[in-house]
C-alpha positions as CSV (number, residue, x, y, z in Angstrom):
1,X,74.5,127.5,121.3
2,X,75.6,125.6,118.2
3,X,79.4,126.6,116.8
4,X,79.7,126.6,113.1
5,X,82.3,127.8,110.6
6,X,80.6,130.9,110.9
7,X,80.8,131.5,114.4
8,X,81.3,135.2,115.5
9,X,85.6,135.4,116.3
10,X,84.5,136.1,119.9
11,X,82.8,133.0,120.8
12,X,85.8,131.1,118.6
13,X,88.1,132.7,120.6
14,X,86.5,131.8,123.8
15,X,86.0,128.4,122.4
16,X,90.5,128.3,122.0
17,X,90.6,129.9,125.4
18,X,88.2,127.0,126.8
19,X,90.5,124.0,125.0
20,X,93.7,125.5,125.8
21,X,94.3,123.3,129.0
22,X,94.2,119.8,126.9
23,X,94.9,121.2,123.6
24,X,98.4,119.4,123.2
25,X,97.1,116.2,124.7
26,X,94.1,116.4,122.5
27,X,96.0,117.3,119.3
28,X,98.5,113.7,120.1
29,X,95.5,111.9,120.5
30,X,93.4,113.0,117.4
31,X,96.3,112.9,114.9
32,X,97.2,109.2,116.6
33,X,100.8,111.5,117.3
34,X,101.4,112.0,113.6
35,X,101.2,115.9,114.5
36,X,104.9,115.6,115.5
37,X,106.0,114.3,112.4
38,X,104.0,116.4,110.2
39,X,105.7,119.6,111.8
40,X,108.9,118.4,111.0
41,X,108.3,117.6,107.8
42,X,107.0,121.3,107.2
43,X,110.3,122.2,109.4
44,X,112.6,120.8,106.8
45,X,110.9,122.2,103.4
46,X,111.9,126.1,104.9
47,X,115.1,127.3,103.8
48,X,117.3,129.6,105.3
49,X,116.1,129.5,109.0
50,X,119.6,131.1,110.5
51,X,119.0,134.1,111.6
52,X,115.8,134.9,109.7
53,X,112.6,136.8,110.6
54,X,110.1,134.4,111.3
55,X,106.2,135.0,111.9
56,X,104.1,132.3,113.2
57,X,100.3,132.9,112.6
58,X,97.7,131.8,114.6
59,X,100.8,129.6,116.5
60,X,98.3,128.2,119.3
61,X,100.3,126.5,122.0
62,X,103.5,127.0,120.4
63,X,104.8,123.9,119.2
64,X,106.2,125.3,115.8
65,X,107.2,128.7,117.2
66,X,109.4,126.6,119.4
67,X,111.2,124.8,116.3
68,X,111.2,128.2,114.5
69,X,113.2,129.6,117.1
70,X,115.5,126.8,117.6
71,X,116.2,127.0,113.9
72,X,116.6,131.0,113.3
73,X,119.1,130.5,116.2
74,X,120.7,133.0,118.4
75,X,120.5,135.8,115.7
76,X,117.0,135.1,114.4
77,X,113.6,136.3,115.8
78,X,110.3,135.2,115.6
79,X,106.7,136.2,116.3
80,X,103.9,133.9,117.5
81,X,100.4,135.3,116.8
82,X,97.2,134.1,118.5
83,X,94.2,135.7,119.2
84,X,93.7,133.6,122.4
85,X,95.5,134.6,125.8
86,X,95.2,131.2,127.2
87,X,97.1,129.2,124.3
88,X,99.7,132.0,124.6
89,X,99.8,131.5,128.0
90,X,101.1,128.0,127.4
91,X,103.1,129.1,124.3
92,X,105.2,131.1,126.7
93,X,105.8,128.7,129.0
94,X,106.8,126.6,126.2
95,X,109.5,128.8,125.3
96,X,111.1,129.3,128.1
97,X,111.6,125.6,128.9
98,X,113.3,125.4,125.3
99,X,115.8,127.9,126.5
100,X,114.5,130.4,123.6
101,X,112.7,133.3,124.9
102,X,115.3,135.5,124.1
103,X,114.3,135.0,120.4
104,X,110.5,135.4,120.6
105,X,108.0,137.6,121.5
106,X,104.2,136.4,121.5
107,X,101.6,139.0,120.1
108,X,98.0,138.6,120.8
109,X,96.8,139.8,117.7
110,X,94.2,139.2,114.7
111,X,95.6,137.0,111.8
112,X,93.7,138.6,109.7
113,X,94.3,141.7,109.9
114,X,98.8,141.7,110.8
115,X,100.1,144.6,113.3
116,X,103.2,144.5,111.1
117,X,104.5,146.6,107.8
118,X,105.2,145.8,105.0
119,X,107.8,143.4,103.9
120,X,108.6,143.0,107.4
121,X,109.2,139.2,107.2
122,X,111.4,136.6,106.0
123,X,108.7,133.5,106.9
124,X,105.0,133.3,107.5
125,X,104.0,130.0,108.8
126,X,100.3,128.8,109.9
127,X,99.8,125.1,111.5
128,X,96.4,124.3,112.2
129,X,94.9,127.9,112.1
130,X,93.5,128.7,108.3
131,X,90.3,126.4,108.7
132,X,88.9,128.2,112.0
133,X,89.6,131.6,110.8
134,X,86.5,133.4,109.3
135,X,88.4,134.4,106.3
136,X,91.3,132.1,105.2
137,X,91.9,134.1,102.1
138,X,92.3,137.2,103.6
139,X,94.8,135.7,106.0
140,X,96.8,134.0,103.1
141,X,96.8,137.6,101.7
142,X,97.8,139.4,105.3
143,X,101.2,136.5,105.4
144,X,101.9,137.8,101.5
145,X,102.1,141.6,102.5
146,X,104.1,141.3,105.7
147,X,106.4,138.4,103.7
148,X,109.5,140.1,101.7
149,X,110.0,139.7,98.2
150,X,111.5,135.9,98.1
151,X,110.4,134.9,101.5
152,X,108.7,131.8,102.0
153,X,105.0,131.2,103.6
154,X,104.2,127.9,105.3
155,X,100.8,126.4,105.8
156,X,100.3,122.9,107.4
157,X,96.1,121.6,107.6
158,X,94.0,118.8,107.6
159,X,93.3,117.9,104.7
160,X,90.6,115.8,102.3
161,X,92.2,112.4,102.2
162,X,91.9,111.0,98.3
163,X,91.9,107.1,98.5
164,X,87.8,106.8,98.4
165,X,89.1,103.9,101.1
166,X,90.7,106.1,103.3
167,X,89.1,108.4,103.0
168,X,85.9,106.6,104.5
169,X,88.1,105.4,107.3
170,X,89.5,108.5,108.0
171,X,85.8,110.5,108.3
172,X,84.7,107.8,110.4
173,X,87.4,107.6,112.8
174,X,86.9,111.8,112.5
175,X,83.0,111.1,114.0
176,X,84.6,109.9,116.9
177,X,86.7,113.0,117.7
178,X,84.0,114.5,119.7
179,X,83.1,111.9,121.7
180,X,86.9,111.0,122.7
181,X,86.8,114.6,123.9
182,X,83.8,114.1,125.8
183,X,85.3,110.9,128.1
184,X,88.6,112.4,128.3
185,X,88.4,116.1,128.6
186,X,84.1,116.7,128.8
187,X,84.6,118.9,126.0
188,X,82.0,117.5,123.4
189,X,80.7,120.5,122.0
190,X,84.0,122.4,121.4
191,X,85.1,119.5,119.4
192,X,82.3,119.0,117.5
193,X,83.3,122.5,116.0
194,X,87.0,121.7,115.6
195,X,85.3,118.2,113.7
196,X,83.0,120.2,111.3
197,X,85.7,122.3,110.1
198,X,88.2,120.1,109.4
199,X,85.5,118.2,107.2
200,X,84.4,121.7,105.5
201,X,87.9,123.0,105.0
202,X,88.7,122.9,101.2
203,X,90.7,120.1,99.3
204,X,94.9,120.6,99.3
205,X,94.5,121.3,95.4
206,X,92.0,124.5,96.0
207,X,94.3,125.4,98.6
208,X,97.0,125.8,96.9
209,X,94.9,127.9,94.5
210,X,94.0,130.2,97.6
211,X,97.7,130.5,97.5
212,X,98.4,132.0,94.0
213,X,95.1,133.9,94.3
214,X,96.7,135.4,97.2
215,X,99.9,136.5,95.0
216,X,102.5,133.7,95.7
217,X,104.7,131.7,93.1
218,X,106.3,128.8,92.9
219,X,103.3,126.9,94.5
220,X,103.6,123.3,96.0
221,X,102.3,121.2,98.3
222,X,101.9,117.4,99.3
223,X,100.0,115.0,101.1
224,X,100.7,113.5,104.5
225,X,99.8,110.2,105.9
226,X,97.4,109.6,103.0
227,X,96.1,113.8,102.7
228,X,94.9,113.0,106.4
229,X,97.0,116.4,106.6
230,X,98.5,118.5,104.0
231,X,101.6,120.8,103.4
232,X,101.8,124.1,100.8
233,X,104.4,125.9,100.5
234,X,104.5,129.5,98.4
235,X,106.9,132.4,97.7
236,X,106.0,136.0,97.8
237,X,107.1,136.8,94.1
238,X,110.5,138.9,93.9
239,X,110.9,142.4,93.4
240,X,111.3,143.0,89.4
C-alpha cells in the first residue's frame, strides 16, 4: 500500500514506529548534518528558557526536548509529545544520557488534539512534525490554547527553497532521499512518504499565515540554508 499525505494516523504511526531505529542517522544524512545547526538556531530565537514550561510537540527522537531541558534548567520542565512509542523509546534514552530526566516527562499523545489545559505553557515547539500531521492547522491552533498569554511557539520545517536554482538542486537531490534509504536502511517506501511531504508542505510565507490564522502575533520567520528549512516564530497574544 501506497502512503500519501493523507494516510490514515495509524499506518503513519506505524510508519514512525518502523523508522525509529535509523531515524537520527537518516535525518544527518538527508539534511547533509545541517539538522544540528538549524536546531540551534531555533534554540537561540526562544527567550526566557530558565525555568520555564516547555512543550515539545511531535518531539520524535528527542533531539530538541534534550536542549529544551538543558536550557529550562534545574527548575524548568518540559513535555515531549509523540504519538509513536518507538521514537519515544529512544527519546528517553536520550534524556537520561544528558543527565536531564529529572526535568522531563514523555507523553504519548495526539498533537492534535493536547492532553493539557489551558494556558498551561510557557513554549510550544514543533521540529519536523507539522507536515506529517493530517491537520497542521489544527495543531498550530492546539500549541495556541495550551501556550499562556505571551508565551512563545516554535516551529522548525522543510521548507520551499526560493532561488529557482536551488531550488532545482535541492528537489533533485530530494529524488534521491528514497533511494539512499533503500541502500542504507532498506526503507524505500517509508521515505518515499517522508519525500512527498516535504515537497507538498506549504511555502514559509503561507506558513506563517497558518500562524496568525491560528491566533498568534508578532509573526516572523526566516530561511535556512537557502529555505532548504525554515524557522517561525509566533506569540500567543497577551491578556488585554
Amino acid at each position: 500500500m501506497s502512503l500519501t499525505n493523507k494516510t490514515p494516523e495509524s499506518q503513519v504511526e506505524s510508519l514512525f514506529n518502523e523508522l525509529a531505529p535509523n531515524y537520527d542517522s537518516m535525518n544527518s544524512l538527508i539534511s547533509l548534518g545541517r539538522h544540528r545547526k538549524w536546531r540551534q538556531v531555533a534554540m537561540k530565537e526562544l527567550q526566557q528558557l530558565t525555568g520555564a514550561f516547555v512543550i515539545d510537540v511531535c518531539c520524535g527522537t528527542g533531539d530538541w526536548t534534550v536542549a529544551l531541558a538543558k536550557a529550562v534548567g534545574p527548575s524548568g520542565r518540559v513535555v515531549g509529545l509523540d504519538f509513536s512509542e518507538d521514537m519515544l523509546a529512544i527519546a528517553k534514552q536520550k534524556i537520561t544520557a544528558a543527565g536531564v530526566s529529572d526535568r522531563v516527562i514523555f507523553v504519548a499523545g495526539d498533537a492534535m488534539q493536547l492532553p493539557y489545559t489551558d494556558n498551561e505553557f510557557d513554549v510550544a515547539t514543533i521540529g519536523f512534525g507539522l507536515r506529517n500531521v493530517p491537520d497542521a492547522n489544527r495543531v498550530l491552533k492546539e500549541m495556541v490554547r495550551v501556550v499562556r498569554p505571551g508565551g512563545q511557539i516554535e516551529s522548525l520545517e522543510t521548507s520551499q527553497p526560493t532561488s529557482p536554482l536551488f531550488k532545482l538542486g535541492w528537489w533533485l537531490y530530494f529524488k534521491t532521499v528514497p533511494v539512499m534509504a533503500q541502500f542504507a536502511v532498506g526503507k524505500y517506501r517509508e521515505y518515499s512518504y517522508l519525500q512527498q511531504t516535504a515537497k507538498q508542505f506549504v511555502s514559509a510565507k503561507e506558513l506563517a499565515q497558518m500562524f496568525r490564522q491560528a491566533g498568534m502575533i508578532n509573526v516572523s520567520y526566516r530561511p535556512l540554508t537557502f529555505g532548504a528549512a525554515a524557522l517561525h516564530l509566533g506569540q500567543v497574544e497577551k491578556s488585554k
